[in-house]
N, C-alpha and C positions, 0 to 999 in steps of 0.2 A: 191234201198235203201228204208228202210220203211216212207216216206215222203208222201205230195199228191202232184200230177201233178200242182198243182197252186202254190206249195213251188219253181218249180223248178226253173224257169228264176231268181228270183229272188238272188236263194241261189247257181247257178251257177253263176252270175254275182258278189255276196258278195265274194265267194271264190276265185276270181280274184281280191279280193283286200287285201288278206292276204300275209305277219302277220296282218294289222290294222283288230281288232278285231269289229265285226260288228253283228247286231241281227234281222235276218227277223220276221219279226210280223202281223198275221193277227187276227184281232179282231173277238169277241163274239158278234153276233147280239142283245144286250141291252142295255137298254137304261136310267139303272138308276144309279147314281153316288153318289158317298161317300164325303161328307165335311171332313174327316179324309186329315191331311198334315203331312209329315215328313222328316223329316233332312237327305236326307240320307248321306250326308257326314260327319253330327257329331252323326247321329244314336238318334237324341231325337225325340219322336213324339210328337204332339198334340192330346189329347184325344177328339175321339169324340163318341156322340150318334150311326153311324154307325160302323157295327166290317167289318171287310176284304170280307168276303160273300158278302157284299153287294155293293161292286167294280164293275166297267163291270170286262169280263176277256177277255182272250186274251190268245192265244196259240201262240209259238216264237220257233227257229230253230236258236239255237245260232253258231253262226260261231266260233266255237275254232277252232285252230290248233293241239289242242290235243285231239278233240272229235275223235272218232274214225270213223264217218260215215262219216264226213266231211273230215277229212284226205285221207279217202279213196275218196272222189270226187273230189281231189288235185290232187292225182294223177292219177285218170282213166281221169280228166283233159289233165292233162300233154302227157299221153302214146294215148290223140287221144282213147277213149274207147267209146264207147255207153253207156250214164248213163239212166235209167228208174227210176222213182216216181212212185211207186206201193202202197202205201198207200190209202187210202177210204176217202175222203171229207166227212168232217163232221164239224159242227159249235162249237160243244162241245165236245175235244177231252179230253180224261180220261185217265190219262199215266199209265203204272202195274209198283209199284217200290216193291224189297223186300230188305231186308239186306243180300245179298252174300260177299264170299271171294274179297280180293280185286285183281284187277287186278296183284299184283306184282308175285300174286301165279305161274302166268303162266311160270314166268323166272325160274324156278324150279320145275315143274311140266308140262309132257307131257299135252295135251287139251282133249287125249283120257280120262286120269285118274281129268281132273278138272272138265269136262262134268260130268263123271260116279258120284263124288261127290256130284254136286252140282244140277242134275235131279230131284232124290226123293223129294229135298225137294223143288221144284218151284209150285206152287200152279195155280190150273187149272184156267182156263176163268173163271171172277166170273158174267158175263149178258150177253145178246144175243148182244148188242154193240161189246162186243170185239171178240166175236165167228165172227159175220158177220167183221169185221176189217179182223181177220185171215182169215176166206175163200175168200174175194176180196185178199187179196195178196197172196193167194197158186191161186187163178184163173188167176191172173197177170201175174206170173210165168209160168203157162203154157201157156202164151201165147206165152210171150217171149222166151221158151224152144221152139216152133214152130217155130221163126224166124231166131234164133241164135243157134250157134254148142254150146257154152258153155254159164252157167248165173251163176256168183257169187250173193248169194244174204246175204246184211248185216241185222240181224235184231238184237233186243234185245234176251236177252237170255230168257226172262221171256214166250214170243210168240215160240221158236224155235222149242220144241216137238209138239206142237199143229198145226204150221203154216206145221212142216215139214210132221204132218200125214196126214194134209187135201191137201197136194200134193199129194201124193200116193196114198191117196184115189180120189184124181179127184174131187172133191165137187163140185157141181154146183156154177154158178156164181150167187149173193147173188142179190137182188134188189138194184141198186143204190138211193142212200138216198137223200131226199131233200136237201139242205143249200142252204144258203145265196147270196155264192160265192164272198164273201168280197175279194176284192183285199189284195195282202199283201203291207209291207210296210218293206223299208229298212231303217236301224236306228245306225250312231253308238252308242255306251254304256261310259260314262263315264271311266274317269281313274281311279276314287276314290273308283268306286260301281264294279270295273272287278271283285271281290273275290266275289260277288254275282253271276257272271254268270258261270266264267268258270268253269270247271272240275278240272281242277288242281289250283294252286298258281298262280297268274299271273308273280311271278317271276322266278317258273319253268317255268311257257309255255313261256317265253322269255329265258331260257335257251334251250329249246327243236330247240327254231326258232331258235337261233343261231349257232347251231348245225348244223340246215338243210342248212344252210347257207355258215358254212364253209368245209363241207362235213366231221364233227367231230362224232366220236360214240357217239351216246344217248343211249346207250344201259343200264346204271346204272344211267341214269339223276335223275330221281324218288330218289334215294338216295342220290349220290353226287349232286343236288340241293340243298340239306338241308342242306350240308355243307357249297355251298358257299354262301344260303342265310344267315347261321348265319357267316361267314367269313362278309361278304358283311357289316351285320345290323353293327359287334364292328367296321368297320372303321368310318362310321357315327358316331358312338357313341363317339367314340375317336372323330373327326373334332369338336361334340358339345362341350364336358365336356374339351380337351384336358389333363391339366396335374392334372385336378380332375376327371376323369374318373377312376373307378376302373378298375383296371389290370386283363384282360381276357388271362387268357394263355392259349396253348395247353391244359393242364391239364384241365383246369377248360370248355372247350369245349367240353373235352372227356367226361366228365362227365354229361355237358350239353346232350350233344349226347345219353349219358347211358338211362338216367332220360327219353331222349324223344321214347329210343325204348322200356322199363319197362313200359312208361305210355301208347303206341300205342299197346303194347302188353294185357293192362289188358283189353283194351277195345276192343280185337281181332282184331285187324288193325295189318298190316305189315308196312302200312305206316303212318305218322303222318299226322293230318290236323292241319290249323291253329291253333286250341287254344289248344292244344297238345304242340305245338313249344314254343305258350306263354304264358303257366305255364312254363314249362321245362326251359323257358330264364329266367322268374321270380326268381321263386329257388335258380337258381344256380347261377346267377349274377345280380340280380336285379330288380325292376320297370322300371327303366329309359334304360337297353340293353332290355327287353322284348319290350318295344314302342318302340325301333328302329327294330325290328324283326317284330313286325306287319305291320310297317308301310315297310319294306323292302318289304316283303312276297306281300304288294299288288301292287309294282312298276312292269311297265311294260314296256316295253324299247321301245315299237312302239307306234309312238304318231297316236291319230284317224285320218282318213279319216275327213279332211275339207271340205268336199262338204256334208256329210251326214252329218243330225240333230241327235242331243245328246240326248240320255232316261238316265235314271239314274235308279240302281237295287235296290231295299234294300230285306230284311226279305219278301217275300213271296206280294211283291209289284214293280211294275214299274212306272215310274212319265214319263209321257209324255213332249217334250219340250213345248207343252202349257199350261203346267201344271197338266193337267188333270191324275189322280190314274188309274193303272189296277191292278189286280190281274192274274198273268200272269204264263201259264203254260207251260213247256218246253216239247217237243216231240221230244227230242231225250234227256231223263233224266238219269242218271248214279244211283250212290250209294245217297240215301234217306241222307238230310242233315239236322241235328241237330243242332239249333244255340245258344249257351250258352254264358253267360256274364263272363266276367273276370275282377277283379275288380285291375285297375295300376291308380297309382299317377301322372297324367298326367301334364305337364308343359303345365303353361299359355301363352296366346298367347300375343305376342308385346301391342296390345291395351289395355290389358288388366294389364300388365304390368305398362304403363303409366299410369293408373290411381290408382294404388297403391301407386306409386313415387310421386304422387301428392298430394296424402289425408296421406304421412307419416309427424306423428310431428319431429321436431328437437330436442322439446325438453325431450322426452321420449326413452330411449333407456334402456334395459335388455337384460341378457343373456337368454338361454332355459336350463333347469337345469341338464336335460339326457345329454347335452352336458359337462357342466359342472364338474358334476361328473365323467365322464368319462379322460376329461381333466386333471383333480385333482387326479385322480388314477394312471394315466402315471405319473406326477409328482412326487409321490409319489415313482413310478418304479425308474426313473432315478434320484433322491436320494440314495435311497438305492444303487443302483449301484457305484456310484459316492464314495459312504462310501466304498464298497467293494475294487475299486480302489484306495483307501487312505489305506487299510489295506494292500494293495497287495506291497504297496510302504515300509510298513515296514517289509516285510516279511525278514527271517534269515534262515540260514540253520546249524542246530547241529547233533553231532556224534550221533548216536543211541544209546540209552542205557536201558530203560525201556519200552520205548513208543512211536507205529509210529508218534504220535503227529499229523501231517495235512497231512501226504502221504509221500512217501519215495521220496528223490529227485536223480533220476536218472543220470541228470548228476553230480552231484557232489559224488555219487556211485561209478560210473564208473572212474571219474577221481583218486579217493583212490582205485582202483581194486585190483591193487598189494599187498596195505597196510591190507587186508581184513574188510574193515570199511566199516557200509552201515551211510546213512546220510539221515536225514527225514527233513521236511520242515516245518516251524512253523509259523503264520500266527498270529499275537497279533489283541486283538480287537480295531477297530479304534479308534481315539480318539477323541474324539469333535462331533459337528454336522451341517448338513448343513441346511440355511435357507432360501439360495435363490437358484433357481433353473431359470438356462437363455437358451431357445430352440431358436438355430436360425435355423429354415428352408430352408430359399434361403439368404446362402451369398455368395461374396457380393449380396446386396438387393438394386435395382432398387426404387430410391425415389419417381418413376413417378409411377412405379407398386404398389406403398404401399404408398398412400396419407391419409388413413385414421390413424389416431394416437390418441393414449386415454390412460387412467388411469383407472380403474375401482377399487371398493372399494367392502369388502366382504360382501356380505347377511348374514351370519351366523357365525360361528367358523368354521365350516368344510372348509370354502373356503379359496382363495389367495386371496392377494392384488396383482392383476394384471393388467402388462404394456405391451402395444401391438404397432406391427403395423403390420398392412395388408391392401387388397384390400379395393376398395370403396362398401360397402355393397348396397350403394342405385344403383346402376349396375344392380346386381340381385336379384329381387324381385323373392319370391316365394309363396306368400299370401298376404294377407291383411294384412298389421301391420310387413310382414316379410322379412327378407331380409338375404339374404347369403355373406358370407365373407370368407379370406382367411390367413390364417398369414402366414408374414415372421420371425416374431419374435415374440420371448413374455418371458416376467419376470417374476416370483411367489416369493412372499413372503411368508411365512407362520411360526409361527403364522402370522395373517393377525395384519398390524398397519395400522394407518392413515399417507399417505404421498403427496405431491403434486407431480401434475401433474409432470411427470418428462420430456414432451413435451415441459413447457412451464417454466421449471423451468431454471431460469439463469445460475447456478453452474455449471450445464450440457454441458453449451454451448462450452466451451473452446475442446468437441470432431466434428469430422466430419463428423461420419457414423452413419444411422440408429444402425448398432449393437453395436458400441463404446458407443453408449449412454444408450442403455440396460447397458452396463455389467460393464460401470459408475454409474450408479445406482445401480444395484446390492452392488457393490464393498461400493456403500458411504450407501446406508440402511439396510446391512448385519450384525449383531449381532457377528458371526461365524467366526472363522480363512478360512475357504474356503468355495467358490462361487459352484456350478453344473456347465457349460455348456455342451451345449448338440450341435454339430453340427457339419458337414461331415468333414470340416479340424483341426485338431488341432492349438488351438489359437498361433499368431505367437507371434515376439516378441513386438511390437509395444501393444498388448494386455496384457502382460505380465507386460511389463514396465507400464503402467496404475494400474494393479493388487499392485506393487511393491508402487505405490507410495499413496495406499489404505494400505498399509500393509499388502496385502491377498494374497493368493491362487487360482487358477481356475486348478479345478480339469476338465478334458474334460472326457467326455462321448461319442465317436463316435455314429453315428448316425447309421451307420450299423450293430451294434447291436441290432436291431429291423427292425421288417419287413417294407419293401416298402407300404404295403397296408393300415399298420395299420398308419403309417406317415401319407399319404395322407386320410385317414379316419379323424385322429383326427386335420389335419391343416383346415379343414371346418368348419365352426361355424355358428350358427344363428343368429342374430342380432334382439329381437322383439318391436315392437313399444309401451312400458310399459306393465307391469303386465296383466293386462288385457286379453293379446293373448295369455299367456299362455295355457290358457284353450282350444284353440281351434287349436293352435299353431300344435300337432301333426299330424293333415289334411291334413297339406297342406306340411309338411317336407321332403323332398324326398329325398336320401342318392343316389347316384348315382352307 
């Protein structure tokens, strides 16, 4: 394996402790250091006068299970083989990366015709460094072809024409080079910073180990892992949001899926890397399923080695457990990695939380007006509906005589067949109009789940005079000054008047349920012969009898006449702590 004989105890003994994923590391003989510190778990750095150069460095031999060189010394492991470290000791080693085809080419493409492809364009030795690298390991090889009847030998692809000519040609064995002979050091890697080191996802390479594990094909893991890392991320996503979680279906994953091979394809990938996955989660369901995919994508199901000390990876940096920076270079490197920002509306964390809930006044509360207007548009929806179904109430049906009038009526056609008389359907325009408008969400409604209760009075003409009850908004904080709520219910008046509070209003009392006392008010501040309601069962009688003794009507509006997505979109509301937040308010608003 293209390694040096001083890698190997070490990185024979790390491979005996796989899956826990682990990182041999021998240092760069320097001796000057960087004041630069960074987060690598929330990814913020501290700027300093030193840039990255100016790190010691450090060359490292990561223990994947999904590296390929390493995989192979799992199992010439296993099968009792002779392993050999044929690489050249050097203090400063210099890795060759190019941009080639991605591995998946080969599940579809002989290696005779992936080779012939991808030769011409591998670009030669570029210094006597890596020329003498290749002749010590074609001189290795002949040694070991003198010992041994057969020698696999794994190397990069970038080395293979060069390494394999100066085999047949016999190249003299090259001068052995001075270094250091710095001992290595074995290290596990954090869980946070695994998508810095390994090759793949760490939620693939925990699907591959499991695979080995239970003696299952991996032969399409590389793909069906993308599945079930985004299966994986919606259950999470669901456990957070539960029944305000947007609804990810089949559908909306296939297309998830689309998005992610259109976008791996523009950028000639077969396969997707992280921020491929989380755009593509973004798009198509969101900020808040795209953070549950990221943060899936770096779960690894095997917890570290507890006897080894933790390093931690980030961007082109390693943090020592004594803290101390490298700049650390891999010798056994894959495909050249690109690291871009993706910009999601990240939820705050508990402590940060409470201190929102703290600094919020009691006595300043507004709506956010994009909510608003939105709210006020549906309402506006299920009106007109409401009128449609009062007109539908007085529909008639006459003999045909000039004019289809509203469509011909089938069955009553049919039933005059004999008679030959066709019979059309007429449909008069409603009469009156409605002015209050009652949505109940979740009945019956839990008075323990919906302890918050208000009246709000309109800003403008455009709005309602609206009666509510839902969650306790000061629960969930989502910024400063902001806070998320939930309705069960809620009333609109419109035109908007001045009414009191109908929470605390005495007249009211003589009902028992959050929604009796809605559609008691409605019934006693409606101008209009009938009420809207909008909600899954049709009001019984005990509702009716209330309506009756108002002198009115409630028209019902079922509620599945409208989508599931859009219900649970518009029952969300922002709560902000006065005017004020407005301005800053869209920041931090996250739609789930």
């Amino acid at each position: 394996v293209p390694l040096p004989p001083s890698f190997q105890t070490d990185v024979e003994a790390a491979v005996e402790r796989l899956p826990c994923v682990s990182v041999v590391l021998q240092r760069e003989p320097l001796a000057s250091f960087s004041g630069t510190t960074t987060n690598f778990e929330t990814g913020a750095e501290q700027e300093s006068g030193d840039d990255t150069q100016d790190l010691p460095g450090a060359s490292y031999v990561p223990i994947d299970p999904c590296q390929p060189v390493i995989a192979a010394l799992r199992i010439a492991r296993q099968e009792r083989m002779v392993r050999a470290f044929i690489d050249i000791e050097t203090d400063h080693y210099i890795p060759r990366e190019a941009s080639l085809p991605d591995p998946y080419a080969l599940k579809r493409v002989r290696p005779e015709q992936f080779a012939a492809a991808v030769l011409p364009a591998l670009p030669a030795p570029e210094d006597e460094d890596q020329l003498r690298r290749i002749h010590w390991m074609a001189n290795e090889l002949h040694r070991l072809s003198a010992k041994h009847k057969s020698v696999l030998c794994l190397c990069n692809i970038m080395d293979w024409p060069w390494l394999r000519d100066a085999f047949n040609r016999a190249i003299e064995r090259p001068e052995e080079p001075a270094w250091s002979e710095t001992p290595t050091e074995t290290f596990g890697v954090s869980a946070r910073t695994l998508t810095f080191m390994l090759g793949e996802l760490p939620f693939i390479t925990g699907l591959y180990e499991r695979a080995r594990f239970e003696l299952d094909d991996d032969e399409n893991l590389s793909i069906d892992g993308i599945k079930s890392l985004l299966l994986h991320a919606r259950d999470r996503y669901r456990d957070e949001f539960k029944s305000r979680a947007r609804r990810i279906s089949p559908q909306l994953l296939m297309h998830c899926l689309k998005y992610v091979r259109n976008l791996s394809l523009i950028e000639r990938r077969f396969t997707p890397d992280l921020y491929t996955l989380v755009i593509a989660s973004q798009q198509t369901a969101g900020d808040q399923y795209a953070i549950h995919v990221a943060e899936t994508a770096r779960d690894y199901p095997f917890a570290p080695g507890a006897d080894l000390p933790e390093v931690r990876f980030g961007v082109d940096r390693t943090i020592l457990p004594d803290g101390s920076e490298l700049r650390p270079v891999c010798r056994l490197p894959g495909h050249p990695v690109v690291w871009r920002t993706c910009r999601l509306n990240a939820r705050p964390d508990i402590r940060t939380k409470v201190e929102w809930q703290k600094s919020w006044n009691p006595f300043g509360q507004c709506s956010w007006p994009p909510e608003d207007i939105a709210i006020e548009r549906f309402r506006t929806h299920v009106k007109n509906v409401a009128l449609d179904l009062i007109g539908n109430d007085l529909a008639r049906t006459e003999k045909f005589s000039a004019s289809m009038k509203d469509g011909l009526d089938i069955r009553e056609t049919l039933r005059n067949w004999h008679l030959g008389e066709l019979h059309v359907k007429v449909f008069p325009p409603a009469q009156g109009k409605i002015d209050c408008v009652i949505m109940l969400f979740d009945s019956p409604a839990d008075p323990r789940e919906y302890p918050w209760r208000i009246t709000w009075h309109a800003e403008n003409h455009d709005e309602s005079t609206l009666s509510l009850f839902a969650t306790s908004f000061t629960e969930e904080m989502v910024g400063p000054g902001i806070a998320l709520s939930r309705y069960g219910g809620c009333m609109f008046l419109f035109p908007p008047r001045p009414i009191q509070d109908i929470w605390r209003d005495p007249q009211f009392d003589f009902v028992d349920t959050l929604e009796e006392r809605l559609i008691a008010a409605g019934l006693h501040y409606s101008n209009e012969r009938h009420i809207a309601l909008m909600s899954y069962s049709p009001p019984g009688a005990g509702w009716r009898r209330l309506a009756s003794r108002y002198k009115k009507k409630i028209v019902h509006v079922p509620m599945n006449r409208f989508g599931a997505a859009t219900i649970e979109k518009l029952r969300m509301f922002h709560v902000l702590n006065g005017h004020h937040v407005r301005s800053f308010a869209e920041h931090f608003i996250r739609k789930p």
